[in-house]
N, C-alpha and C positions, 0 to 999 in steps of 0.2 A: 618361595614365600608362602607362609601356611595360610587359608584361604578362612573367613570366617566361618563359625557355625551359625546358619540360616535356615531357614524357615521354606521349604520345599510350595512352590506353587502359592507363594504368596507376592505383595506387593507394597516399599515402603515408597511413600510419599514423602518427598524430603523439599523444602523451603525456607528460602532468606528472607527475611520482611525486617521494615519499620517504620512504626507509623502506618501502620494501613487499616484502620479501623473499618473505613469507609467501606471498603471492598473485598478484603480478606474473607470474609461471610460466602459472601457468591463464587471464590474460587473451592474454599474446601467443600461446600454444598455441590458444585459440580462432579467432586470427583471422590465424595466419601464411599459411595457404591462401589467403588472399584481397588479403596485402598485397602489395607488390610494393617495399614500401620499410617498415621502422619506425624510427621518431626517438621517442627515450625525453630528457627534458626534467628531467634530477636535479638538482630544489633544493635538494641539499644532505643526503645519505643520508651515515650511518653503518654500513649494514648492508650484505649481498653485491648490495642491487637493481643494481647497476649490472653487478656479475658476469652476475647471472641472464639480464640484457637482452643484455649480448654474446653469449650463449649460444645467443641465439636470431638471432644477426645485427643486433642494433638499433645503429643511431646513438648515441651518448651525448653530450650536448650539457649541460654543467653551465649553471648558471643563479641568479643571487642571488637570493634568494627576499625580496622586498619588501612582503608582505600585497597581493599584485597578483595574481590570475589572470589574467586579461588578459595582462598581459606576459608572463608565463611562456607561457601556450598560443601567443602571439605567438613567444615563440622557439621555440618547438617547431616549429612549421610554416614558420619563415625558411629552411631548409635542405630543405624538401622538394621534389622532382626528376618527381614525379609528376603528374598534369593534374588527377590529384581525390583531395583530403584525407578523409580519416573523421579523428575526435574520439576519443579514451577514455579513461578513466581507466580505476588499475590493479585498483581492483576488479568493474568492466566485462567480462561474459564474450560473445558473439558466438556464438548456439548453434547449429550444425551447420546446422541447415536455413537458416541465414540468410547462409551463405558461396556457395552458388551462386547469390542475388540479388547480393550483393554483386559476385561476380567478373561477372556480364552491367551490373549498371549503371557496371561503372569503366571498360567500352567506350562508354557514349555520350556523348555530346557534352556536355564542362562546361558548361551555360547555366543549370545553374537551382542552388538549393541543396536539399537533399534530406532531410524530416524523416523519423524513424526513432522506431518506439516504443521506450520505455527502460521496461522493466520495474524497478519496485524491489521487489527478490526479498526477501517477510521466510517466519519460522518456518511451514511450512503450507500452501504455495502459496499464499499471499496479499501484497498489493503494488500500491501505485499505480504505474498505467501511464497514459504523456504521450506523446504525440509531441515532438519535439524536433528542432533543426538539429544535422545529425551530420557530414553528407555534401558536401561544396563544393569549387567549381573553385578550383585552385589558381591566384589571380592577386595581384599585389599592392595592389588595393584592395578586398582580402577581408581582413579582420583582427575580430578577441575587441577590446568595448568591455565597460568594468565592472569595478572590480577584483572584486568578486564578485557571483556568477552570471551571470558573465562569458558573450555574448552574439555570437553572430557575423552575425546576421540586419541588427540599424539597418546595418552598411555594405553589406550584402547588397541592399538596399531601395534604399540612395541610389546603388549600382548599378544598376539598377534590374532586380535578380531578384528570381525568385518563388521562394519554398519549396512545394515541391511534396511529397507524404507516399507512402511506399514500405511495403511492409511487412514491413520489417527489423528484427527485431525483437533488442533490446540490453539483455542482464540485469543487473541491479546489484542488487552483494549488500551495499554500504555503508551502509545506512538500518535492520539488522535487527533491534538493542540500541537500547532504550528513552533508555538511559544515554547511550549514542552520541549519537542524535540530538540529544539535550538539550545537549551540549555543544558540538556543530557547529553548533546554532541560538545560544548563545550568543558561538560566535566571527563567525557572519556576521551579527548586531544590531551588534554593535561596528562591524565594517566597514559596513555597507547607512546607519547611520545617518551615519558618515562623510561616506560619500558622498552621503547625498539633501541635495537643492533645494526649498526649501518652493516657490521658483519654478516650479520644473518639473512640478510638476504629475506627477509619474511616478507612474501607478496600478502597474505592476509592482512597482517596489523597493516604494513604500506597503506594497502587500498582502503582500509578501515581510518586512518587518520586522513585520507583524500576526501574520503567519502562526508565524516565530522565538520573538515572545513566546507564542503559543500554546502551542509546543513547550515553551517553560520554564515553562508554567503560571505565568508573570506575566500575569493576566485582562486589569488596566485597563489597564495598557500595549495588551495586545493590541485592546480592545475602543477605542479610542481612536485606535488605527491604521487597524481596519475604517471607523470612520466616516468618517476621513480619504479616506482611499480612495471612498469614496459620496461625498465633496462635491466633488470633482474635477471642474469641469463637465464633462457628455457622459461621465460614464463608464460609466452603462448604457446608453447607444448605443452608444460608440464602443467601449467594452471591454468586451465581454456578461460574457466570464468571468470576467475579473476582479472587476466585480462582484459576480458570485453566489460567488465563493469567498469575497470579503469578508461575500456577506449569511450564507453558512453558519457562515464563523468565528462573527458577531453570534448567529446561531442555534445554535450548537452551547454557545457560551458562559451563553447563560440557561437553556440546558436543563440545564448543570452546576449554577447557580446555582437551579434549580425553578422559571424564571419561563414554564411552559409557555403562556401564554395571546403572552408576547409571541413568544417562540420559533416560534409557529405562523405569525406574521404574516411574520418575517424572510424564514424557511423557504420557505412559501409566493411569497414574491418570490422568490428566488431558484432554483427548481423552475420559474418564470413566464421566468426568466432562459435557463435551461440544464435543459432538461427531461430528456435525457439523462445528468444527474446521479445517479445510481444513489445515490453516500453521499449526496447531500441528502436524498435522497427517504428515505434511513432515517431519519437525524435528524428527518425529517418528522414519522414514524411513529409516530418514538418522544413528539415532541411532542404529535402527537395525542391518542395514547393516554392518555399522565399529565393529558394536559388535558381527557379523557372522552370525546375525539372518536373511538371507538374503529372505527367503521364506516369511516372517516374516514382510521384508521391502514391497516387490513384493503388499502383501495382502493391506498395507498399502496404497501405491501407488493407486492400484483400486481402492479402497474408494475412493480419491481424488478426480479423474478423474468424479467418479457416483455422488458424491456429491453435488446435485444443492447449490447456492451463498444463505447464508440466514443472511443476517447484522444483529446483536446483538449489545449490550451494547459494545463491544470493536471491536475497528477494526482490519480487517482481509482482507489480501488481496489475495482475491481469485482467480483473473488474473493469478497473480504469482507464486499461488502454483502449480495451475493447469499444467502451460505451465512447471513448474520445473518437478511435478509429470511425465509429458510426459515424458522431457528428461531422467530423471535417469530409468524408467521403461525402455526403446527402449534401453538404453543402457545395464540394467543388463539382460534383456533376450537375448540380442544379445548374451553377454559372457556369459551365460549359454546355448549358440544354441539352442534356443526356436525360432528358426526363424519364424513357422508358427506364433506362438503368437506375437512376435515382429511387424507382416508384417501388420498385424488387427491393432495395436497400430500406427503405423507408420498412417497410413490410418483415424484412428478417431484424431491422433494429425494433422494431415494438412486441414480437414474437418475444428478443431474447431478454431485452431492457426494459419493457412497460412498465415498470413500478420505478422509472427515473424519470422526474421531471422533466429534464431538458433534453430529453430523447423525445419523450410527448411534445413541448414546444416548437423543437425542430419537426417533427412528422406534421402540426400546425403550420409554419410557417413552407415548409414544403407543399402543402392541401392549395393554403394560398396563391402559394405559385401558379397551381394547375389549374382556380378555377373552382375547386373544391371545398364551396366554403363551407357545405354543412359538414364534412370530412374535418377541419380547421377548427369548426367550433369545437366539434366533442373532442379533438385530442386537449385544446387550450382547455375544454371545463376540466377532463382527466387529470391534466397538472396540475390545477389549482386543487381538486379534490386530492392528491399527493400531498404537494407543497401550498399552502396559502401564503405564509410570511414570507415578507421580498420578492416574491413569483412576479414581476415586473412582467416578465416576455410574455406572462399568460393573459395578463390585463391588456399590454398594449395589443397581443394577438385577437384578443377578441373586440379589443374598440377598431382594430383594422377591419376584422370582418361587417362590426355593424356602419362603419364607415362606407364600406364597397359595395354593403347590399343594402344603402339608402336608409337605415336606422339611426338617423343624425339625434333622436331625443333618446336612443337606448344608451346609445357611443356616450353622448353628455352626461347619461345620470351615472355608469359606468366611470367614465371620468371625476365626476364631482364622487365618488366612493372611493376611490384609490387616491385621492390629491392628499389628503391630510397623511396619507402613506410616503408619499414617494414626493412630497414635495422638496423642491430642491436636487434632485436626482437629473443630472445631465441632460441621460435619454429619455425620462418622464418630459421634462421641460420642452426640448426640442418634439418629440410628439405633439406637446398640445401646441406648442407653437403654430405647427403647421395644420393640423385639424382647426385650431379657432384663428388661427392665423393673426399676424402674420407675419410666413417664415419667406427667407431666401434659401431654397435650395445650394445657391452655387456658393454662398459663401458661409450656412450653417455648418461646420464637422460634424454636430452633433446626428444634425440629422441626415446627413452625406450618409456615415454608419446607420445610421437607422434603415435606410431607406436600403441598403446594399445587406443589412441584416435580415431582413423581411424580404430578398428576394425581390427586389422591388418592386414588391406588392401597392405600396404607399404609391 
């Protein structure tokens, strides 16, 4: 197959949009520095996207939009003049430090294809991170298989390239609405089921349509899909991770449903699977613990914590598990008065999370514990100078403190500033209950949880 004529040591930017007025801007401004050519692929916009991308010099290539990604990324890249393609979508941003990798690997030589970690950017700094095929020689028997999650690597293979991982790092802020997601999973089930082959035996799409029903919280679908995926001969050989994302789905799924004794079991394979699994190892945890294996949880938890981020074939959001790992370890050593151990956790959680709120509230509500009020106060002010709106823990943390340290007129005017906030709110309500009283302890829930949340501080 005769190979195109290309542009030596350059780099074409190639993209599907539509309708992306909004955002389109901040992705090509990310990565103009590094392109040397951009092809915008419009299936069909109503809006100025197509303005915006002339703006920046882009190509404009219209395109019928078929329920195909594939085809489309295929046109997008037909026209490109460059020796080596990058991949993005429009709300794909390219952050600053990662344009001078960029501009030194479109000098060396197309022979390999080149994965790049993709951050999915949500509220928090938290986000699964994957590595991914981003980066490839422009030839013509490089081409996207799959009308969705469209795939450039199977022709990259029977090429016979290797994907080799770089560490370029590619943010995406398209995953960070709850709502979103749910709806994006129910348009790729529609399509993934399309297309799967009971023949083919394909553990990817499998776990990719398990994974979709997950998202829409339709269980048995999803749980039905995980197994499918396990009976696929050789697919804990030959697909490690695949499997353990299928055994977490199965295990994340009975922990929804309280079937902790099975959940430990799955969990556990799948931990056995991909050790460097950070979210498994929480779902572990958490099975553990509801299943009394609480020393069990603890062990769990420190892996977590020790675990340097190492992006693989599925995403894994390691932000999140980390900062959860914190929280629940500082809390169940608390309740098992493990204080010393707690006070070292407390201490490496605000080193490595201090710009999370509710790392600061807990390191507050732990200060409490100990005794520690002026300790309590400045992490509770620290989180509110973070988060103000909804910061509930930090308000009630500091009307606890001027509660215990005899400030019954600071606690009130405290109080009377956050009521028009948080009135009607559960755990607001059972607070004041019992500060202006009056509450019963043994028959309030509300504040049964309050009072076992603060360590029973109260």
């Amino acid at each position: 197959m005769m190979e195109k004529k290309v542009v030596p040591g350059t780099l074409s930017v190639c993209m599907i949009v539509k309708n992306e007025e909004r955002i389109l801007g901040r992705c090509l401004q990310s990565v103009k520095a590094a392109a040397d050519q951009l092809i915008v692929a419009d299936t069909g916009s109503s809006d100025s996207t197509a303005d915006i991308a002339r703006n920046f010099g882009a190509e404009i290539i219209n395109v019928k939009w078929d329920d195909d990604f594939s085809a489309a990324r295929n046109a997008s890249i037909k026209y490109a003049t460059s020796d080596w393609i990058l991949w993005l979508d429009a709300d794909d941003v390219v952050p600053p430090e990662s344009i001078p990798l960029l501009c030194n690997l479109k000098k060396q030589k197309p022979d390999r294809v080149l994965g790049f970690i993709v951050r999915n950017q949500r509220p928090g700094n938290t986000g699964t991170e994957f590595v991914q095929a981003r980066m490839f020689p422009n030839r013509p028997d490089l081409f996207f298989e799959r009308r969705i999650h469209e795939q450039i690597m199977p022709s990259a293979l029977r090429a016979g390239l290797v994907m080799e991982n770089r560490p370029v790092i590619i943010e995406h802020h398209g995953y960070a609405d709850p709502d979103t997601l749910k709806s994006k999973a129910a348009r790729n089930v529609k399509l993934l089921l399309e297309d799967y082959c009971d023949g083919n035996n394909d553990p990817v799409m499998a776990v990719e349509i398990a994974d979709s029903y997950t998202l829409m919280e339709e269980y048995c679908e999803a749980e039905k899909w995980y197994q499918k995926v396990l009976s696929i001969p050789g697919c804990r050989q030959l697909f490690t991770s695949i499997a353990s994302q299928a055994l977490l789905g199965l295990g994340d799924i009975c922990n929804k449903q309280e079937n902790f004794s099975q959940a430990v079991e799955y969990l556990k394979e799948a931990a056995r699977l991909s050790p460097w699994r950070t979210d498994n190892l929480f779902s572990l945890a958490v099975a553990y613990e509801m299943n009394g294996q609480t020393e069990d949880a603890v062990v769990a938890l420190k892996n977590i914590i020790s675990t340097e981020p190492r992006p693989g074939q599925v995403g894994v959001d390691f932000r999140a598990a980390s900062i959860k790992a914190f929280l629940r370890l500082i809390r169940i050593l608390t309740e098992q008065e493990k204080l010393e151990g707690a006070a070292a956790v407390v201490c490496d959680a605000l080193k490595r999370h201090g710009d999370r709120p509710e790392i600061r509230n807990t390191a507050g509500k732990f200060y409490l514990k100990t005794g520690k009020l002026m300790d309590g106060l400045h992490e509770f002010e620290k989180s509110l100078q973070l988060v103000t709106e909804g910061n509930l823990e930090a308000y009630i943390g500091l009307c606890v403190i001027f509660y215990k340290a005899g400030a019954q007129d600071r606690m009130r005017e405290t109080l009377n500033t956050i009521m028009p906030l948080f009135s009607g709110n559960p755990k607001f309500e059972a607070f004041k209950r019992f500060v202006l009283g009056p509450a019963d302890p043994g028959t309030d829930k509300n504040l049964q949880e309050l009072r076992r949340e603060f360590f029973y501080a109260l």
